[in-house]
C-alpha positions as CSV (number, residue, x, y, z in Angstrom):
1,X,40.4,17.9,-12.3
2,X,38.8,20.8,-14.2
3,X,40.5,24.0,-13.5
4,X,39.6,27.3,-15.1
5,X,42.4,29.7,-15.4
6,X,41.3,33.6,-15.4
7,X,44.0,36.6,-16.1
8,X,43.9,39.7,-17.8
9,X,46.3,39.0,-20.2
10,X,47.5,35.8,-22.2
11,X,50.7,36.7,-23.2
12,X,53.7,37.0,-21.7
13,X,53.6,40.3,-19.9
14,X,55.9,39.9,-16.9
15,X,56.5,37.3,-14.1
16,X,53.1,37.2,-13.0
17,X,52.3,35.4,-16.7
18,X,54.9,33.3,-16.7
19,X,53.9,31.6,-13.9
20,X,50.9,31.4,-14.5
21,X,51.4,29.9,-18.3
22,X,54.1,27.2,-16.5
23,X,51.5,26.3,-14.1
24,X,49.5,26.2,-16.6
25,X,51.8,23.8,-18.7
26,X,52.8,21.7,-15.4
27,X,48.8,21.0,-15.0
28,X,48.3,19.7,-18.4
29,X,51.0,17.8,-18.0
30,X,49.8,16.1,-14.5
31,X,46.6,14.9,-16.8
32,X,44.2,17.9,-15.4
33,X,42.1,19.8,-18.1
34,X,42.2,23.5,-18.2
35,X,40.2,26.4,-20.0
36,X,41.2,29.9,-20.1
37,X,39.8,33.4,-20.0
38,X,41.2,36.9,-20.9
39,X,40.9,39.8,-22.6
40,X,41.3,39.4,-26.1
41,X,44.8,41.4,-26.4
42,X,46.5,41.3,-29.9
43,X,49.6,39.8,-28.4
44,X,48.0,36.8,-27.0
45,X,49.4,33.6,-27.2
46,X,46.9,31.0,-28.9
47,X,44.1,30.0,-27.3
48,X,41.3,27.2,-27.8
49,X,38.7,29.5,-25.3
50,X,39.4,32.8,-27.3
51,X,36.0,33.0,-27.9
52,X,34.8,33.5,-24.4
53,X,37.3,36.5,-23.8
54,X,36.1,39.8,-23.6
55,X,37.7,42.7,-25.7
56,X,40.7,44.1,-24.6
57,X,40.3,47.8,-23.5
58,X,43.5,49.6,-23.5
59,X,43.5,51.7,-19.7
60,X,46.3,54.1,-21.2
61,X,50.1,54.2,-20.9
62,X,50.7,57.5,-18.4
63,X,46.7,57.8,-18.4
64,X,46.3,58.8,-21.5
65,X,42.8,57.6,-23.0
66,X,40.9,58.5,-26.1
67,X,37.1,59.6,-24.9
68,X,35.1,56.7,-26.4
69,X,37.9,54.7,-24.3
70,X,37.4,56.1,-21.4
71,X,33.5,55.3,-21.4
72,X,33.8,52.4,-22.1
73,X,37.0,51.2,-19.8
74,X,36.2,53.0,-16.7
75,X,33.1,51.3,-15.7
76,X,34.3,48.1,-16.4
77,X,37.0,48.6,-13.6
78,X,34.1,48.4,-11.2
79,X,32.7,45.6,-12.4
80,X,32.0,44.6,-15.9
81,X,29.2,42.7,-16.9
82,X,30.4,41.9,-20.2
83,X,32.7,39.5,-18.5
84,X,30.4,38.0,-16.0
85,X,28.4,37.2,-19.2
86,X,31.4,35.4,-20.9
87,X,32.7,34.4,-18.2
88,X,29.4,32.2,-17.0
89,X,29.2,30.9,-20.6
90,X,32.2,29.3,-20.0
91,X,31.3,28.2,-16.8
92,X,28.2,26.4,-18.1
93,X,29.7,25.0,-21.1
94,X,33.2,24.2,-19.3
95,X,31.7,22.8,-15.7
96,X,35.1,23.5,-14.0
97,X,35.9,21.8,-10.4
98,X,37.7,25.0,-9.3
99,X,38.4,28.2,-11.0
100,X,42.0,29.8,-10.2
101,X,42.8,33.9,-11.0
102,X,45.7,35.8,-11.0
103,X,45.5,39.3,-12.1
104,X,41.9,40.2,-12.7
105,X,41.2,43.8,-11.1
106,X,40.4,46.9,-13.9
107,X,40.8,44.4,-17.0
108,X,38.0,41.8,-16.0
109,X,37.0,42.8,-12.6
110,X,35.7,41.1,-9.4
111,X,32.5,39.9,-11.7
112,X,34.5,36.6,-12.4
113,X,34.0,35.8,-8.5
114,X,30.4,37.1,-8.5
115,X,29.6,34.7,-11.1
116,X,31.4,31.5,-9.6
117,X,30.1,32.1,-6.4
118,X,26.3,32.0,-8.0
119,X,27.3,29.0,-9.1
120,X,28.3,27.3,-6.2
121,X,32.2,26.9,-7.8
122,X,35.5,27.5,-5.5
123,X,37.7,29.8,-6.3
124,X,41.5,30.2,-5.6
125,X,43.6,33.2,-6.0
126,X,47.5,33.8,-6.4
127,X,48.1,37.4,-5.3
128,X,51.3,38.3,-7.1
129,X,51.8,41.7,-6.0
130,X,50.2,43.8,-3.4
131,X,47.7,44.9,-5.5
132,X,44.6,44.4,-3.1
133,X,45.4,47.0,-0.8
134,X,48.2,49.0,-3.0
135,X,46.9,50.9,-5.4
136,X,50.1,51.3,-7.5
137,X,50.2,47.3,-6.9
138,X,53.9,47.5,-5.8
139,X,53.9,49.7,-2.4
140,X,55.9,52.5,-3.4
141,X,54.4,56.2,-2.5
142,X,54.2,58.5,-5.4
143,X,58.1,60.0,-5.0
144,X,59.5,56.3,-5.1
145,X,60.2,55.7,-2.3
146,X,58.9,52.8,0.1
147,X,55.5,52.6,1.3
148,X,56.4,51.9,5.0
149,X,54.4,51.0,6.9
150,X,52.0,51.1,4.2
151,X,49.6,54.1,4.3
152,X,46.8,51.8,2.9
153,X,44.6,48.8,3.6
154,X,41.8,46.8,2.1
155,X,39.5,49.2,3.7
156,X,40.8,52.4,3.2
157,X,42.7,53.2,-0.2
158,X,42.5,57.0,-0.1
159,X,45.8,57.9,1.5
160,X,47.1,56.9,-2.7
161,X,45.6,59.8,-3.9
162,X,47.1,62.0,-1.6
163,X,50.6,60.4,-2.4
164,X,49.8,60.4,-6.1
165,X,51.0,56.9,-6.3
166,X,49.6,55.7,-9.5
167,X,52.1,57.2,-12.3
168,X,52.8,60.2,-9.9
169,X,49.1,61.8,-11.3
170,X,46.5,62.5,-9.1
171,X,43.9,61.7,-11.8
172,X,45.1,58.2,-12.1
173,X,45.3,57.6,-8.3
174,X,42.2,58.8,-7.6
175,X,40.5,56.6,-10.1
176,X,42.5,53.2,-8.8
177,X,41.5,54.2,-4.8
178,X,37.4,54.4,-6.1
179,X,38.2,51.3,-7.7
180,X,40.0,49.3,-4.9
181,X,37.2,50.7,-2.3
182,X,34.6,49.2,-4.7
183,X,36.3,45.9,-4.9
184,X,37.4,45.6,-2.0
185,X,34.0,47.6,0.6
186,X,31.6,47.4,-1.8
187,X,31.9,43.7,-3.7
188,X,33.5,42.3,-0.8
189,X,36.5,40.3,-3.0
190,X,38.0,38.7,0.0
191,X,34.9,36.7,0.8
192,X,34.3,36.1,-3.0
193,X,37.0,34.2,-2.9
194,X,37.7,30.6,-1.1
195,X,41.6,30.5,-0.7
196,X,44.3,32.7,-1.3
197,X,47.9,31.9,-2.5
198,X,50.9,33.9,-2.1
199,X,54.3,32.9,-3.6
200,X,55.7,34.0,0.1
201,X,55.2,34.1,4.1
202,X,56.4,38.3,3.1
203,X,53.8,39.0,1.0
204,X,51.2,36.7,3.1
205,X,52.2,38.5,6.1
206,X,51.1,42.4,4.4
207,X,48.0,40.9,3.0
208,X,47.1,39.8,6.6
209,X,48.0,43.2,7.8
210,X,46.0,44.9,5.7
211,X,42.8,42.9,6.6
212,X,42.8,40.3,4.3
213,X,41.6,37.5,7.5
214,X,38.2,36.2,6.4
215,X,39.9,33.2,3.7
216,X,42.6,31.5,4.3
217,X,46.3,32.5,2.6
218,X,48.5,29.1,1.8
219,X,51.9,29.9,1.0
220,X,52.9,28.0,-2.1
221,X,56.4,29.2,-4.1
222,X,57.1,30.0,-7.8
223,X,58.9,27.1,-9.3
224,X,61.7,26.6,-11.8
225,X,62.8,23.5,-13.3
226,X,66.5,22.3,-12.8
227,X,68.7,23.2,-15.3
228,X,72.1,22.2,-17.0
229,X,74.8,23.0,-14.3
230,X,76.7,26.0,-14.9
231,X,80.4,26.3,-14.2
232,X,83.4,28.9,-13.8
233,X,81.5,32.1,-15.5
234,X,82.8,35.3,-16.0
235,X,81.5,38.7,-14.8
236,X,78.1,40.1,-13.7
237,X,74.6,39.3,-14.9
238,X,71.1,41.5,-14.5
239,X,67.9,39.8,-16.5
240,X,65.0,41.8,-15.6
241,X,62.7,45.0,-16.2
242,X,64.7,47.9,-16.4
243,X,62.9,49.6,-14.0
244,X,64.1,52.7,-11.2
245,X,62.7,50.0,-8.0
246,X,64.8,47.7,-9.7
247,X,68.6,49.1,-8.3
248,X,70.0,49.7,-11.5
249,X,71.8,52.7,-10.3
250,X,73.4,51.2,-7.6
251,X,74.6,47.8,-10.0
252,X,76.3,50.3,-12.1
253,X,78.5,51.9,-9.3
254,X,78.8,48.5,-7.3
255,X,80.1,47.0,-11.1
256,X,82.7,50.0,-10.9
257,X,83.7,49.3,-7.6
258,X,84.3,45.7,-8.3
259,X,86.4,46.3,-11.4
260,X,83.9,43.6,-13.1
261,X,82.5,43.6,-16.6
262,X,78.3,43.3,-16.5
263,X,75.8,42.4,-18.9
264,X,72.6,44.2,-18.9
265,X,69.3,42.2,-20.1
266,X,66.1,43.2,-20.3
267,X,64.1,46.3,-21.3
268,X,62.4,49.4,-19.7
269,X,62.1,53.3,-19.2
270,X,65.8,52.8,-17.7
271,X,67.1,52.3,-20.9
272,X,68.1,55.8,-22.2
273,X,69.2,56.6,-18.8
274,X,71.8,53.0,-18.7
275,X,72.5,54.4,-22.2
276,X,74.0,57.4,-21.2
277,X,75.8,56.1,-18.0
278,X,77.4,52.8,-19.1
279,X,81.0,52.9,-19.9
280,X,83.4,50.1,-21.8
281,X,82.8,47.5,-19.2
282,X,78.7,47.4,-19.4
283,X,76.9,45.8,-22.3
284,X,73.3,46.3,-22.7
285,X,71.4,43.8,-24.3
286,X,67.8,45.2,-24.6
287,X,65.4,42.2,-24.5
288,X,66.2,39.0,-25.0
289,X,64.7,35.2,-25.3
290,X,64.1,33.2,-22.0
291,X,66.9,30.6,-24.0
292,X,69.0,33.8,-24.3
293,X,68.6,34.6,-20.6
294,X,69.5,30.9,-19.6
295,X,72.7,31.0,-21.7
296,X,73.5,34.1,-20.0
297,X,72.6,32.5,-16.6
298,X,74.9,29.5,-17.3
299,X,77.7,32.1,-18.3
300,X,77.6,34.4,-15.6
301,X,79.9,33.8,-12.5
302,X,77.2,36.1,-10.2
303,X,74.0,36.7,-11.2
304,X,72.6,40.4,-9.6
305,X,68.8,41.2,-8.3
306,X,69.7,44.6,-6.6
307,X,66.1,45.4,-6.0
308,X,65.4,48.6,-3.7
309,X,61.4,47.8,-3.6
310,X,59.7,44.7,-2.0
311,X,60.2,41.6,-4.7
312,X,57.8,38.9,-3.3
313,X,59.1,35.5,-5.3
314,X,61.3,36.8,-8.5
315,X,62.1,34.5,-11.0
316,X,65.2,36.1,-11.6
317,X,66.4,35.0,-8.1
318,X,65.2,30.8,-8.7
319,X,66.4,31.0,-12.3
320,X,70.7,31.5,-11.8
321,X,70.0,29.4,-8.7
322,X,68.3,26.4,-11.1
323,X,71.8,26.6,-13.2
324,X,73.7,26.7,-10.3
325,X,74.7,30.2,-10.5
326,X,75.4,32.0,-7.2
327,X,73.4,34.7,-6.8
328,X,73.8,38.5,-5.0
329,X,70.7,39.8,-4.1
330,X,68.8,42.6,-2.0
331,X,67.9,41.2,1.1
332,X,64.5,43.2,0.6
333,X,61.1,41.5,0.6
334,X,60.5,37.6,0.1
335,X,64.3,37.5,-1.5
336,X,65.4,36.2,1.5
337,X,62.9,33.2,1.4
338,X,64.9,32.1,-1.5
339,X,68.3,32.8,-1.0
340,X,70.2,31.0,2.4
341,X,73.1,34.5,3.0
342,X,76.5,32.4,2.6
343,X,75.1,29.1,1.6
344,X,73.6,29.2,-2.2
345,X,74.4,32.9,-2.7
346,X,74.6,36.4,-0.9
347,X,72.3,38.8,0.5
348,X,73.3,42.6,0.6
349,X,71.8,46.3,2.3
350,X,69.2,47.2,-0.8
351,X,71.0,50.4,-2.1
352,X,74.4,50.1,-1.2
353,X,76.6,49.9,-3.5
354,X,79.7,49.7,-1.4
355,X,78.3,46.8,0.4
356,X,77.2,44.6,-3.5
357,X,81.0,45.6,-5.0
358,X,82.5,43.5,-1.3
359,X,80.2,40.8,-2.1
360,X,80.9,40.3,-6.1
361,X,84.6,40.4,-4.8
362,X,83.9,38.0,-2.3
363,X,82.2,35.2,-4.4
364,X,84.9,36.0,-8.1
365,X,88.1,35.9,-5.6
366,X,87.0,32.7,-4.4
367,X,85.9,29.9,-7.1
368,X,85.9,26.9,-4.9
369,X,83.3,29.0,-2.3
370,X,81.2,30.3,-5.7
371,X,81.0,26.4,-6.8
372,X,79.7,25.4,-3.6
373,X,77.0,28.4,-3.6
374,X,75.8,27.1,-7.1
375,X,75.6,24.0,-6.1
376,X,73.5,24.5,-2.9
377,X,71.4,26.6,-5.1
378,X,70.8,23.8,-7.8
379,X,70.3,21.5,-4.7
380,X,68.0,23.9,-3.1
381,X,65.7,24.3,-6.3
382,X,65.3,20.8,-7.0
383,X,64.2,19.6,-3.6
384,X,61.4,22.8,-2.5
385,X,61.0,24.9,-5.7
386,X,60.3,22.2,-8.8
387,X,57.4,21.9,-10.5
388,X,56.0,18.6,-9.1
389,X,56.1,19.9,-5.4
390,X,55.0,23.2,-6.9
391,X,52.1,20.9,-8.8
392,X,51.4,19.0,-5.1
393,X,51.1,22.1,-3.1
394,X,48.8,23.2,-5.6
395,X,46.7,20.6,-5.8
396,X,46.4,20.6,-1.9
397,X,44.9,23.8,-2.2
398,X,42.7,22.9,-4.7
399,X,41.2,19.7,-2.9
400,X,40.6,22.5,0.6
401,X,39.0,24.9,-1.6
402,X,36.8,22.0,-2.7
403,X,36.2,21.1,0.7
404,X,34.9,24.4,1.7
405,X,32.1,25.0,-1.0
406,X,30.8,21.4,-0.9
């Protein structure tokens, strides 16, 4: 098959990209030919379709724009012709079977559909975060806290501005709400689109919710591929973006609690504050090299996502569970589609600290019941998250979306 692959970025940004690039990787591998289009960032990885990408416009770290930017990025939010240009030379020159998205709002735009659709090709989306009706992308309301039940919907974006949930500024949330009503009222995404997939029924279940019904939504998980079993670590492990939805605060006082020495990885705005608050038994590693991380993995006897925002599919919960790791984990958001509470790891109150320190007691005290938990894990991942079923499921979807436009 000819698959066209379409995301803002080509580099490896967060999980969202490496997903996307292993899915990528698993395709090729499967015998199916794939082109790519992006923005033409200067971290990209290499790319044989760079010349159809369209100039990367930076949108401003904490809104903060030059003027020429600003006249130049801001329209392109809406809808940027620039890319529907590029993007149906590559059409025409590639012929793809299907085109799959990921991230494409503000970078490229919903112009991409708009131009498969005159052309009569599906297209499938992954929806990685809740982007299409959040206009912060990760449902939390402008003070941090949890967007429950969420305040918006496909419809009507507007209650973000009065929540000032894009970087807290009311600028920047007024300017992703006009954006999301154009998508989503004006260009009609949804419909622009012929399937849907989420990495989990949680996510699924919002989009629904928030009036994403017209195309159909097919559940397929991230995958990870079986690694090395790991055996009788030591201490506690955190690889992720040091972020505040990420618990960081609370893994620090459970670690006290516990007595347990933990090892940090990972980068973020957190950083100065871990700085300050870590004492003998914490070691911060900044960022470090996915071999890095699996070394750590295989090292760790627990490995922590203390999450106090609504993961969907993390990585970092598949990956200790793909080394046979036990894992301790918020049982927040599509977390507990992944992790079986007692069987290949523990789930835990997000935000209580009392309640993680019990549980990394509970699983060091007792190696024989942490061995077991890895092992279920490693079990677990081989037989519903690999990459062939991943690769299968995928495919599926691929052949319905096929079905519908022909």
């Amino acid at each position: 098959m000819r698959i066209l692959v379409a995301n803002k970025f080509w580099y490896h940004r967060g999980g969202l990209e490496r997903v996307m690039f292993d899915e990528v990787s698993w395709l090729e591998s499967a015998g199916h030919q794939i082109a790519h289009f992006s923005t033409q960032h200067p971290l990209n990885e290499p790319s044989p379709w760079s010349d159809y990408f369209v100039p990367y416009l930076e949108l401003g770290e904490g809104g903060k724009l030059r003027a020429a930017q600003k006249l130049r990025a801001v329209p392109r939010m809406f809808y940027s012709r620039e890319a529907a240009m590029r993007f149906t030379r590559l059409l025409l020159d590639f012929r793809p079977d299907v085109v799959h998205v990921h991230g494409i709002h503000r970078q490229l735009s919903s112009s991409l559909l708009v131009a498969a659709r005159e052309r009569g090709i599906p297209v499938v989306q992954t929806m990685h975060d809740y982007h299409a009706f959040c206009c912060a992308d990760v449902l939390l309301r402008g003070d941090g806290t949890l967007c429950e039940p969420p305040l918006c919907n496909l419809s009507a974006p507007w209650a973000a501005v009065r929540q000032h949930c894009v970087r807290g500024s009311l600028a920047q949330s007024g300017l992703a709400a006009a954006e999301a009503f154009c998508r989503n009222s004006l260009l009609r995404h949804q419909r622009l689109v012929t399937r849907f997939v989420s990495p989990s029924h949680f996510l699924a279940d919002k989009l629904r919710r928030a009036g994403l019904s017209s195309r159909p939504i097919d559940v397929i998980p991230n995958a990870v591929p079986v690694q090395p079993a790991a055996g009788g670590g030591r201490g506690l492990l955190f690889a992720g973006r040091l972020a505040p939805e990420k618990g960081l605060d609370v893994l620090l006082e459970a670690a006290e609690l516990a007595g347990l020495p933990l090892t940090i990885a990972g980068d973020g705005p957190l950083m100065p504050y871990l700085k300050d608050r870590a004492n003998g038994r914490v070691s911060l590693l900044g960022r470090v090299s996915p071999s890095r991380v699996s070394e750590l993995l295989a090292a760790a006897a627990v490995a922590v996502v203390p999450s106090t925002w609504y993961e969907n599919a993390p990585l970092s919960v598949l990956e200790p569970m793909a080394c046979g790791t036990p894992v301790v984990a918020s049982a927040i958001g599509g977390i507990p589609e992944l992790v079986r509470d007692g069987v290949d790891g523990l789930l835990v109150e997000p935000g209580s600290a009392a309640s993680f320190a019990a549980a990394f007691r509970a699983i060091t005290a007792d190696e024989e019941r942490a061995g077991k938990m890895g092992a279920a894990a490693r079990e677990r991942v081989a037989e519903e998250f690999s990459p062939v079923r991943h690769v299968e499921t995928l495919m599926h979807t691929y052949d319905l979306a096929l079905g519908a436009v022909a």
